[in-house]
C-alpha positions in Angstrom: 72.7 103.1 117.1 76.4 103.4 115.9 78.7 102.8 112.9 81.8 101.4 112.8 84.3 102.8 110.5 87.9 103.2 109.9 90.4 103.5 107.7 92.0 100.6 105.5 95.3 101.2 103.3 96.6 98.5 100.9 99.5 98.5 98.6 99.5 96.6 95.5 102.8 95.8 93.7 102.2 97.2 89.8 105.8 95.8 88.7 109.4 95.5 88.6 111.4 96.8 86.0 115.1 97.6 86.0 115.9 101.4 86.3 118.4 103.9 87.9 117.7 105.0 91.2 117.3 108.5 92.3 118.8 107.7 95.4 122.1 105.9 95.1 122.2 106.4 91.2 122.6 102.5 90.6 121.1 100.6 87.7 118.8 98.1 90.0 115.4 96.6 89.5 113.1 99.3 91.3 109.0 98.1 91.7 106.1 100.5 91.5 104.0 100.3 94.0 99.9 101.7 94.0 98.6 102.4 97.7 95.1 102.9 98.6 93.5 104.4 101.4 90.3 103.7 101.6 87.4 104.0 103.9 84.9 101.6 105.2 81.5 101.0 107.1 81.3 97.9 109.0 84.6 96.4 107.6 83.3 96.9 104.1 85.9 99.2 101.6 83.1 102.0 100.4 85.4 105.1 99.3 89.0 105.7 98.0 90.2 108.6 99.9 94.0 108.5 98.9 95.8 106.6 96.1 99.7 107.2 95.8 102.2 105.7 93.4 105.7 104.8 94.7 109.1 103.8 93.2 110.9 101.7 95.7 114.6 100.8 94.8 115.2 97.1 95.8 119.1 98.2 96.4 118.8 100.8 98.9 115.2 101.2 99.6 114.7 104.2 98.8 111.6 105.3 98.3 109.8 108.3 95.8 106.8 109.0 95.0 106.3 109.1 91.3 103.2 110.1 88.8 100.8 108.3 86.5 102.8 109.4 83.4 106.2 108.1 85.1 104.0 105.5 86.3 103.3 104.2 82.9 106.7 104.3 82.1 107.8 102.2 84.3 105.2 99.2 83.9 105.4 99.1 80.4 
């Protein structure tokens, strides 16, 4: 008998809002971003292993991970 299993990860856009980048200190829309790592049995998602919260600046790219108080912040 055997089990197959792996690893999935996703990223689900939360929202864009307008903001100053850490980065390159501009004034530019900058999305939140939720990604999930999850893990599955036979292709189907059983377990969240990892969930990370981004802020991705649509000027330069640059990326930072951000918590669920800035988090809030932003989407609101």
């Amino acid at each position: 008998m055997f089990f197959l299993f792996g690893l999935t990860t996703r990223e689900h856009l939360q929202s864009t809002r307008s903001a100053s980048c850490r980065y390159c200190g501009r004034f530019a829309p900058q999305q939140v971003i939720q990604r999930r790592t999850k893990i599955s049995v036979f292709f189907i998602p059983l377990l969240t292993v990892n969930k990370t919260r981004l802020q991705v600046c649509t000027n330069c790219g640059g990326t930072s991970r951000i918590n669920g108080a800035e988090e809030r912040a932003l989407v609101r």
